[in-house]
DODRENKOL-275626 format. One record per atom (N, C-alpha, C): x, y, z. Coordinates in steps of 0.1 Angstrom, whole numbers, plus 5000, padded with zeros to 4 digits. Atoms other than C-alpha are relative to their C-alpha. Layout:
% DODRENKOL-275626
XYZ...
***
This chain:
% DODRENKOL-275626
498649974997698338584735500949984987498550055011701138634709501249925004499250114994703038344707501250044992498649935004705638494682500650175004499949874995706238784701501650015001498749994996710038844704500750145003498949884997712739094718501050014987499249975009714339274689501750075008498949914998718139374688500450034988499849925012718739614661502150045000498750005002722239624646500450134988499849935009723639894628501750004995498850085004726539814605500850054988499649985014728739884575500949924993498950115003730039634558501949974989498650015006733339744547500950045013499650014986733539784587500649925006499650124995736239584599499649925011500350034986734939584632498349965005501450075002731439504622499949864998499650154999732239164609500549955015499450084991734339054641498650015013500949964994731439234663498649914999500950135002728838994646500149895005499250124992731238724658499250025016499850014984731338794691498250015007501249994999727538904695499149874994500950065003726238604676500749855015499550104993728538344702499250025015501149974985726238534734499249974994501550025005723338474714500049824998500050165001724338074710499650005015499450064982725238054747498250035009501349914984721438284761499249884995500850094991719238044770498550004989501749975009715938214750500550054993499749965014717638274719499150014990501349975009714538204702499250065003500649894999712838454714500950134996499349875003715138724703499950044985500249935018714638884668501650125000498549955004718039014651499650084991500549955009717239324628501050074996498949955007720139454607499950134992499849905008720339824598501050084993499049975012722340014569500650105008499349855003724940284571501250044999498850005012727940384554500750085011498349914992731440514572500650064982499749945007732040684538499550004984500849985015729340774510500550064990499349885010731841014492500549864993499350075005733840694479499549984986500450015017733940714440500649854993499450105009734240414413501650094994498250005011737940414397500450065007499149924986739740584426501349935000499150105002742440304420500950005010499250034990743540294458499949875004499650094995744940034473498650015023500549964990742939984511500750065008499349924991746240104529500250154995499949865003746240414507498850065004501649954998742640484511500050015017500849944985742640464554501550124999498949885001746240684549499750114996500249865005744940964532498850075008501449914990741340954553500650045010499850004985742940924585501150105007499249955000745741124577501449955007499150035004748340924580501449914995499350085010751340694568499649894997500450155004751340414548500249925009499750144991753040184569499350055012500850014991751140284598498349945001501650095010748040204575500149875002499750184998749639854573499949965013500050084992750139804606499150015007501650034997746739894618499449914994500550135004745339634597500449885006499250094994747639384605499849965015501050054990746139434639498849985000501850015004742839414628499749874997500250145005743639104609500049905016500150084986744738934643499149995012501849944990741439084661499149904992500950125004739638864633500449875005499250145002741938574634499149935012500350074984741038524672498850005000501850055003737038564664499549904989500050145007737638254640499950104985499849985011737638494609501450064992499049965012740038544577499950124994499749865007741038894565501250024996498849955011742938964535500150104993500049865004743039324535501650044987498949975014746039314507499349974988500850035013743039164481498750134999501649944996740139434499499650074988500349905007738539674470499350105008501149894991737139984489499650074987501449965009733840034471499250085010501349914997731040274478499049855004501350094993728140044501499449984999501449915001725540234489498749844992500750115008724139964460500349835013500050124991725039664486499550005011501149964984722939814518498750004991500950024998720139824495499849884992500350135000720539474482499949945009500550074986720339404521498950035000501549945000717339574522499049914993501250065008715739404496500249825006500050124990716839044514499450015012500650004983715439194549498349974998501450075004712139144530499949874997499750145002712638814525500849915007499050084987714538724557500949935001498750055005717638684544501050085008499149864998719039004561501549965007498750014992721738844584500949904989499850055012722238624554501150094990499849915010723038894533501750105005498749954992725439064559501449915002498550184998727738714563500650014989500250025011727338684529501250104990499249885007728939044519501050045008499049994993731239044547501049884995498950045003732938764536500650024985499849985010733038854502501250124997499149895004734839194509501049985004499150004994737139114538501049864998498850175004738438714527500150034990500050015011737538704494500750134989499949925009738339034477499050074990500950035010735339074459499750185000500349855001734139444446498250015003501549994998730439504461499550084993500849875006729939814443499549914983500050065014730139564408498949944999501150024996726439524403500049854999500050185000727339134386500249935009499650064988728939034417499250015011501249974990726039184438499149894995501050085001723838964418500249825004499950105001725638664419500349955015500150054987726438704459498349965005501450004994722438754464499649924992500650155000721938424447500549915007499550165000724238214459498850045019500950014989721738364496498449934997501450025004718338264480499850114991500649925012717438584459499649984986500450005017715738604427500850094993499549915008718138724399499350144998501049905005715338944383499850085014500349914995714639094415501650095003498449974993718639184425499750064986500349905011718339324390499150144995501049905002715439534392500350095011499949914988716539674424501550104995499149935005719839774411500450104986500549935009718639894380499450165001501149894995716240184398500950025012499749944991716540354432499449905009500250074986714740084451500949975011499150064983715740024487500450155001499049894996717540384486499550085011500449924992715140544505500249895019499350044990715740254531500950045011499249984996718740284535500250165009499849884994718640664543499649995009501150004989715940634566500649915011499350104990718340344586501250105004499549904993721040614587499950105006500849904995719040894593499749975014500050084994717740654620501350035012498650064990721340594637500550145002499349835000722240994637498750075010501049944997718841044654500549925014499350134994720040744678500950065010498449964994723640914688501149914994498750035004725540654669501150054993498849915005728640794661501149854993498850055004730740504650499549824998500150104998729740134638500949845006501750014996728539844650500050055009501149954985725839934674499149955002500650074996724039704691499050065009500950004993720739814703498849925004501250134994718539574727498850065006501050004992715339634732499550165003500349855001715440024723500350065013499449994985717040054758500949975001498749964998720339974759500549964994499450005010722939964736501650005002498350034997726539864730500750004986499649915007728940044710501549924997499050075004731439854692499949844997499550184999733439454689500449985008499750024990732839414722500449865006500350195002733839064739498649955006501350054997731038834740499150025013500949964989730238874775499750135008500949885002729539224774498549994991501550055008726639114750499549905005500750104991725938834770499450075013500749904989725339104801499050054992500849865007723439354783498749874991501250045007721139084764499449915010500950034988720138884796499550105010500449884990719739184814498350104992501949945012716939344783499249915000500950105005715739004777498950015016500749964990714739014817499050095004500849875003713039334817498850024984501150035010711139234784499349905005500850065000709938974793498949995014501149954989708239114825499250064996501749985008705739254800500049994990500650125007705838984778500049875002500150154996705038664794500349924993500050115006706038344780498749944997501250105003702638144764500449945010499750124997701737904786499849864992500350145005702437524777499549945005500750104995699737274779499849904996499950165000699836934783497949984995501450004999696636824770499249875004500850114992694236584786498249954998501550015001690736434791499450095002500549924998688436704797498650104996501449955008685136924792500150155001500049874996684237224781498550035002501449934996681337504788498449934992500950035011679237364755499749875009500450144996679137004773501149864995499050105011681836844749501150005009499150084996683936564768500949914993498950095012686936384754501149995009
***
């Protein structure tokens, strides 16, 4: 019997996604609260809300959703400004007046290269708070290296990956992936390759939906049983 057998829930994310960070929140506080938490496996995949974004663009982040979205500045502001208060109340800090909107591309496949090394939700904390409190530019490969030490990573390897194309085909294949899927819009919480939940929802929407898959998984996959061990013999003759 596999004793590390667990129920996967696959996350798919972008981390210049405001709603990805608070979404984490809320989905990791059902995951404190379920019961067989350790049995669940968390698997974090890549994908960009906007691969066109070029170095030196020199917007600001309320210019950059005003021009995507098509419209005003101050409207830009005060959407954030709710956004920020949507973090506040999931216990996080967003200082969208410091944000740099960078291209993802090089920072999904420094996740990647941490998901081998099981750093992956590491790596997402890690770079979420880096964009949305701190300010920090992800696309700046120094700053990628010096976030993916301060998680465990080896310099040399954060170097060799950003140097080349490693991880790139990952990443595609995790987008590709979520378009094959129906995701239309990050995060997206899928449990158990059966059901899935679309957005930063509150916790106990993820608390339904992951006791409800964990249930249904584990009707074909039993728990090991635990055994007490005792005096006893076996077939060979050997008592103890």
């Amino acid at each position: 019997m596999n004793t590390t057998e667990k129920m996967k829930v696959e996350i798919w994310s972008d981390i210049m996604c405001p709603f990805c960070y608070i979404g984490k929140r809320k989905f990791e506080k059902a995951l404190q609260q379920f019961s067989d938490a350790g049995a669940v496996e968390v698997e974090w995949h890549s994908f960009q809300l906007d691969p066109s974004i070029e170095a030196g663009h020199g917007k600001n982040l309320y210019e950059y959703l005003s021009e995507r979205k098509g419209i005003s500045y101050e409207h830009s502001v005060q959407m954030h400004r709710q956004v920020t208060q949507m973090a506040k109340e999931a216990g996080l800090i967003y200082n969208f007046d410091n944000a740099v909107v960078a291209n993802s591309f090089d920072a999904h496949r420094m996740i990647q290269l941490a998901k081998k090394h099981n750093l992956g939700d590491e790596a997402e904390e890690r770079l979420f708070k880096a964009y949305f409190t701190e300010g920090k530019d992800f696309s700046d490969h120094e700053t990628l290296v010096l976030l993916g030490q301060e998680i465990g990573l080896q310099e040399n390897d954060i170097r060799q990956v950003l140097a080349s194309d490693d991880f790139g085909y990952e990443v595609e294949k995790d987008i590709q992936e979520a378009q094959n899927i129906g995701v239309r819009g990050v995060p997206f919480f899928v449990f158990n390759r059966k059901y899935a939940v679309s957005g930063a929802q509150p916790s106990e929407v993820f608390s339904d939906v992951l006791g409800k898959s964990f249930t249904e998984w584990r009707n074909t996959h039993p728990a090991p049983i635990e055994v007490i061990e005792g005096p006893s013999c076996t077939p060979e003759g050997d008592c103890n």
